[in-house]
C-alpha positions as CSV (number, residue, x, y, z in Angstrom):
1,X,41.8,-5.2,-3.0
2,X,38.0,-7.0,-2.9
3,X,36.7,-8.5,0.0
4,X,36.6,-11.9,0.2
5,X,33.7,-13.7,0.6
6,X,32.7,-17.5,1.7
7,X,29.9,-18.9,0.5
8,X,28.4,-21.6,2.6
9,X,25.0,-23.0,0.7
10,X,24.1,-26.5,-0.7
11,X,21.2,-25.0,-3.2
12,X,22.6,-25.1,-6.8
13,X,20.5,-22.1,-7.9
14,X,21.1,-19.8,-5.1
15,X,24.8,-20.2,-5.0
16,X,24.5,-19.2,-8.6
17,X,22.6,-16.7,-8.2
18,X,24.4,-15.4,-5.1
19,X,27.8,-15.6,-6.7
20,X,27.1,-14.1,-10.0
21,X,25.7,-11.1,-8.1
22,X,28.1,-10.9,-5.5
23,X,31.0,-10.7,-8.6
24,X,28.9,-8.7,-10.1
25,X,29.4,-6.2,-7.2
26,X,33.5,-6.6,-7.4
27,X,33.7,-9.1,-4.7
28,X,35.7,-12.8,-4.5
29,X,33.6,-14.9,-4.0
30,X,34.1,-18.7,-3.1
31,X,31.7,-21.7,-2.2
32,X,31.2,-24.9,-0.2
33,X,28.5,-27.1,-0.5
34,X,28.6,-28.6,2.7
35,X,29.1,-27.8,6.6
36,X,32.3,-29.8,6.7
37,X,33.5,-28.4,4.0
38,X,32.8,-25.0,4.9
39,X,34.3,-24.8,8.4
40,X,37.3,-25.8,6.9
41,X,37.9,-23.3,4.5
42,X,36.9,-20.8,6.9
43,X,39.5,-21.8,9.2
44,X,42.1,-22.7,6.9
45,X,41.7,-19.3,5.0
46,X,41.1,-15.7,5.6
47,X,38.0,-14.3,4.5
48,X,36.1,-10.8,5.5
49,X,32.7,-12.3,5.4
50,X,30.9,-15.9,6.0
51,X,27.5,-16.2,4.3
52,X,26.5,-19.3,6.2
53,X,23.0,-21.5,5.3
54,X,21.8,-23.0,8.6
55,X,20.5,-25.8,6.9
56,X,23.4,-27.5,5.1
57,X,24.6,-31.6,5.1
58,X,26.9,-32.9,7.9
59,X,26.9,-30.0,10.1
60,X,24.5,-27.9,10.3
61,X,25.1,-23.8,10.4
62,X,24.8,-23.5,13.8
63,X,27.8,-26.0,14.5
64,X,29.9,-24.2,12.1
65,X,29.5,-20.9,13.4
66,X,29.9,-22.3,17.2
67,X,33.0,-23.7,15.9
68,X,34.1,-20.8,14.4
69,X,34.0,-18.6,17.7
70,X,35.2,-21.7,19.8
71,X,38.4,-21.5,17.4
72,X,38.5,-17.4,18.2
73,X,37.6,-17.4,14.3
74,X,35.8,-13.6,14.4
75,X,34.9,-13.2,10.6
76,X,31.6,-11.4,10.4
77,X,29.1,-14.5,10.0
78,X,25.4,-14.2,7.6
79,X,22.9,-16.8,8.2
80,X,20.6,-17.5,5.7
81,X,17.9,-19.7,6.3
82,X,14.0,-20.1,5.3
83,X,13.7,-21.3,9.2
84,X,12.1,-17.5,10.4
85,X,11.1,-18.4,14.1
86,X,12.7,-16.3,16.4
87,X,14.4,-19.0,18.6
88,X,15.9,-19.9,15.7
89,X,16.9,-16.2,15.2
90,X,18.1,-15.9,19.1
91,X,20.0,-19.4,18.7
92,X,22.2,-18.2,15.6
93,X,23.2,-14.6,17.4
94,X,23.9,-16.3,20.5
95,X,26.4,-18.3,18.8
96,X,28.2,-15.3,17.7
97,X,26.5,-14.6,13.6
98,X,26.9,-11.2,13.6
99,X,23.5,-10.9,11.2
100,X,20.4,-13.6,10.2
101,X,18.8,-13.2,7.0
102,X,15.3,-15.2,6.3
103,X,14.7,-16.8,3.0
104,X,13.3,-15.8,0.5
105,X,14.9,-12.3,1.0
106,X,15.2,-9.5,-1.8
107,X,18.8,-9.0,-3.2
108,X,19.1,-5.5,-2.7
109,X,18.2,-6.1,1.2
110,X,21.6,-8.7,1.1
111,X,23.6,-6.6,-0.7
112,X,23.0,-3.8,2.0
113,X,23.8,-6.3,4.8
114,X,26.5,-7.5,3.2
115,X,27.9,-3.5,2.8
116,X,27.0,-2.6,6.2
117,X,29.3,-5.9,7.8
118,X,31.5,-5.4,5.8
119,X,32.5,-1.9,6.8
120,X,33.0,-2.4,10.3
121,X,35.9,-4.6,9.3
122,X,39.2,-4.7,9.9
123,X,38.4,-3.6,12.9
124,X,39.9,-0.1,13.9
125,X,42.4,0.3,16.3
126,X,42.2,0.4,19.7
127,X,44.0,1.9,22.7
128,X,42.7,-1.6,24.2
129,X,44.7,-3.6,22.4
130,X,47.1,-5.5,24.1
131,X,45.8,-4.5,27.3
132,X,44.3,-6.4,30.2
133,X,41.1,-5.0,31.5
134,X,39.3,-5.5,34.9
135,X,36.5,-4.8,36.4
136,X,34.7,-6.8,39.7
137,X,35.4,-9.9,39.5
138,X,36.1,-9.9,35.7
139,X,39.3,-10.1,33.4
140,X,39.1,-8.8,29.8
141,X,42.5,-9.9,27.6
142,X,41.7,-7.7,24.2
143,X,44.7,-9.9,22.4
144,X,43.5,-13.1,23.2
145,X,39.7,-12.0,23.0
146,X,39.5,-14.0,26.3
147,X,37.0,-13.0,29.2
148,X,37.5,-14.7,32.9
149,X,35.2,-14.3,35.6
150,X,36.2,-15.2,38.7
151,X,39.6,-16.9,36.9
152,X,36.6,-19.5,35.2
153,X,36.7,-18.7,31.4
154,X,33.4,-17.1,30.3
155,X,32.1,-17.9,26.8
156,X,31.3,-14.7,24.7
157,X,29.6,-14.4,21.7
158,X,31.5,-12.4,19.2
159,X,28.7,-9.7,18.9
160,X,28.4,-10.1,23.3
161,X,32.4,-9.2,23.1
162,X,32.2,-6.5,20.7
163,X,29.4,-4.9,22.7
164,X,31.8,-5.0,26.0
165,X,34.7,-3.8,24.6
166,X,32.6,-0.8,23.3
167,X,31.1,-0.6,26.7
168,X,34.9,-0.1,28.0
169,X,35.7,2.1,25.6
170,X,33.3,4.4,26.2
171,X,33.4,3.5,30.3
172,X,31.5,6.7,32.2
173,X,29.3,7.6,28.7
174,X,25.8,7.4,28.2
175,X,25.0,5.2,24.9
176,X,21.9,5.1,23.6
177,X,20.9,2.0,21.6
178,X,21.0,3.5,18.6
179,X,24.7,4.5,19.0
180,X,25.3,1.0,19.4
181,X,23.5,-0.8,17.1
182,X,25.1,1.5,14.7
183,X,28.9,1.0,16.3
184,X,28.8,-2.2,17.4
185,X,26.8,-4.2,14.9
186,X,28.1,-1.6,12.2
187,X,23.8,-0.7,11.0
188,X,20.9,0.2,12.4
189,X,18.2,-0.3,9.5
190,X,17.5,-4.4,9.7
191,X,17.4,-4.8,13.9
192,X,15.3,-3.2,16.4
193,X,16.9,-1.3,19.4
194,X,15.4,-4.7,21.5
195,X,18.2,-6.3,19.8
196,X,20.6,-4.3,21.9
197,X,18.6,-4.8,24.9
198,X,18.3,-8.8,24.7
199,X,22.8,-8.9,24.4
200,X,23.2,-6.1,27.2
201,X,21.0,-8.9,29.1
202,X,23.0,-11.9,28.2
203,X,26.1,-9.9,29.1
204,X,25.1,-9.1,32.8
205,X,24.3,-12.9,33.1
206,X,27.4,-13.8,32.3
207,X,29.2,-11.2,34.0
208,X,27.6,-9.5,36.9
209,X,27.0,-10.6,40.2
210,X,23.3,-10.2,40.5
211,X,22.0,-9.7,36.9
212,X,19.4,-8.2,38.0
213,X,20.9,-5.4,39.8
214,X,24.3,-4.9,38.2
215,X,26.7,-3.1,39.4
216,X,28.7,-2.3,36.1
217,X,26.6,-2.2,32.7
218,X,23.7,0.0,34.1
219,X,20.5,1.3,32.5
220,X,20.1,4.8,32.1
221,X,16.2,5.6,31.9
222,X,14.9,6.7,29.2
223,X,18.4,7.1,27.4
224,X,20.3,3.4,26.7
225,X,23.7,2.4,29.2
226,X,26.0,3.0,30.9
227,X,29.3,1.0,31.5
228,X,31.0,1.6,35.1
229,X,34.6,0.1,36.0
C-alpha cells in the first residue's frame, strides 16, 4: 500500500507542484490550505508523513506541530518555510518536526527527505514496549510515550523521546553521533552531528539533576554517548 501523505501549504503553485510530483512518485497525497484545517485532518486521520508550511493562515506551523505532539500525534512532521534563520530552525525541532526544509529547495533534495522519514516508520518493534523504564529520579512509560520526572510530567519532543528510548536500548554502548543521526532521525546526509549534540543537551536539562554533570546520558570523548541506568 502507498504512504500517505498530508499536505499542509496555502501556495497554489507549490501544492501543485508538490502534489503532482509526490503522485508522481506513487504516494497519496492530500492537502489543506490552512492551519486549522490541517491539524484537523492530521488528527482525525492517519497519515505516515506531515509536510507542514510554517507560514500558513489561522495557525501558524509551529502551533500545529505543538499540537500535534501535545495530542501524542507522532507522525513524522516536514517544515517547509522560506523563514531560514536558525532560531527559527531550533524552534520547529524543539517542537517535535522531525526535519526543516528552507524554501526555495530543489525537488530531488525533498524527495530524499521525504524517503529517508519515511523509512524509519512504522516504527520497529521493541522489547520496550509496554514496559516501564526508570532511571534516577525519572519514569519512562513506552505505551503511553509519557516521561515523569520526579512524578511531574516532562514535556518531550518527539525526536528528544526517540533519542532516549534509543539511549535505553542501547544502555552501557558507546554511540557515536553518526549512529544516531542515522537511527534515530532515520539519515545522516541533511544535518550535522551538532544536531545530535544540541537534543543530547535539551535532554539532560530536562532530565538530569545537574545538566551539566549528568550522571546518566554521558559524553564519551572523542567518540559520541553513553546512556547509564
Amino acid at each position: 500500500m502507498s504512504k500517505r501523505i498530508l499536505l499542509v501549504e496555502d501556495e497554489p503553485g507549490l501544492v501543485m507542484t508538490l502534489t503532482d510530483r509526490l503522485r508522481g512518485e506513487g504516494y497519496q497525497v492530500e492537502t489543506a490550505g490552512d492551519g486549522v484545517t490541517g491539524l484537523a485532518r492530521a488528527l482525525g486521520e492517519s497519515y505516515d508523513l506531515i509536510i507542514l508550511d510554517v507560514m500558513l493562515p489561522q495557525r501558524n506551523g509551529f502551533d500545529v506541530c505543538r499540537d500535534l505532539r501535545q495530542q501524542r500525534n507522532q507522525t513524522p512532521v516536514m517544515m517547509l518555510t522560506a523563514r531560514g534563520q536558525v532560531v527559527d530552525r531550533v524552534i520547529g525541532l524543539k517542537l517535535g518536526a522531525d526535519d526543516y526544509l528552507c524554501k526555495p529547495f530543489e525537488m530531488l533534495e525533498l524527495l530524499a527527505r521525504v524517503e529517508a522519514l519515511l523509512r524509519r516508520t512504522p516504527a520497529e518493534p521493541s522489547s520496550l514496549d509496554g514496559e516501564i523504564f526508570r532511571f534516577g529520579a525519572v519514569q519512562v512509560d513506552f505505551r503511553r510515550a509519557r516521561v515523569l520526572r520526579a512524578g511531574v510530567p516532562v514535556d518531550l519532543s518527539a525526536l528528544e523521546f526517540r533519542l532516549l528510548r534509543y539511549f535505553i536500548e542501547h544502555r552501557g554502548d558507546t554511540l557515536t553521533r553518526d549512529e544516531l543521526l542515522n537511527e534515530v532521525w532515520g539519515y545522516n546526509a541533511f544535518v550535522s552531528t551538532r544536531t545530535v549534540d544540541v537534543h543530547v543537551a535539551w535532554l539532560r536539562q530536562k532530565l538530569e539533576t545537574h545538566a551539566r554533570h549528568p550522571k546518566h546520558i554521558l559524553t564519551v570523548h572523542g567518540l559520541g554517548y553513553k546512556f547509564v541506568g
